[in-house]
C-alpha positions, 0 to 999 in steps of 0.5 A: 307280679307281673311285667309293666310292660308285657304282662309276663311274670315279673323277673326283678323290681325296680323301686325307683321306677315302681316296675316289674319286667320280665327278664326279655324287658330287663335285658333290653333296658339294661342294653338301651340305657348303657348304649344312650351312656355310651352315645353320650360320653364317647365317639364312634371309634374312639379308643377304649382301655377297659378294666381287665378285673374278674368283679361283678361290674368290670365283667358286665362292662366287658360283656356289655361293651362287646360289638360296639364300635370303638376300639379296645386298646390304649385309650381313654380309661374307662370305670366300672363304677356304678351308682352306689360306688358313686353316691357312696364316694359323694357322701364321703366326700361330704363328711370330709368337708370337702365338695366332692368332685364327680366326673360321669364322663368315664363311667358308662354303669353310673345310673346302673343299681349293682342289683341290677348289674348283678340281675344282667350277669345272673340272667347271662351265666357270666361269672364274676367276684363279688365287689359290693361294699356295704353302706349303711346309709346307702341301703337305708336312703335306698330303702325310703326314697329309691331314686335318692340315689340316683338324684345325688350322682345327678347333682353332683355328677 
């Protein structure tokens, strides 16, 4: 397959988007949705407390956040918690009975599919843990109706 956006060979499928991108496109949508996350949940030089963890989403975190304007000290925490984590916690929440309490504003990877960030850490060589937990019915919504996901972090987030 070929990229949508270049007409390259095609490096990962995004089946919430119904895309092929070449890896050039991939990195740089990765880079403009993080930094609209960033720009939407901190300030310019507000300080950041990042996970010291070695697991695939601390990591691309860390590698993301390099040379962006804020400081990394004792600050504001900051999660590496992804979109699957995410709808995984919510679900849970719900079969508990209880209306599960989302708070986006610290988690700069919430729209991000762990594929992905795996695709990103891949393409850049960094080396990582895997941290993926298995859901069942995670993988199967995925599976018939990809941007599932990403409308149950939006209504409850």
């Amino acid at each position: 397959m070929r990229c949508h956006i270049c007409g390259r060979k095609g490096a990962i499928f995004l089946p919430y988007l119904g895309k092929w991108l070449c890896e050039k496109h991939f990195l740089r949508m990765v880079r403009k949705r993080f930094g609209s996350n960033l720009r939407r949940f901190f300030k310019k030089g507000e300080a950041l407390s990042l996970p010291k963890g070695k697991t695939l989403p601390e990591v691309v975190l860390r590698k993301l956040m390099e040379g962006k304007p804020f400081r990394f000290s004792r600050g504001r925490k900051v999660k590496a918690d992804y979109l699957e984590k995410i709808a995984n916690d919510i679900l849970l929440s719900l079969f508990e009975g209880k209306f599960p309490k989302v708070i986006l504003k610290d988690k700069p990877l919430y729209n991000f599919r762990y594929e992905e960030l795996k695709f990103f850490a891949d393409l850049l060589g960094l080396k990582y843990k895997e941290s993926y937990v298995r859901n069942e019915l995670v993988e199967e919504v995925v599976k018939y109706k990809p941007g599932a996901l990403f409308s149950l972090v939006g209504w409850f987030g």
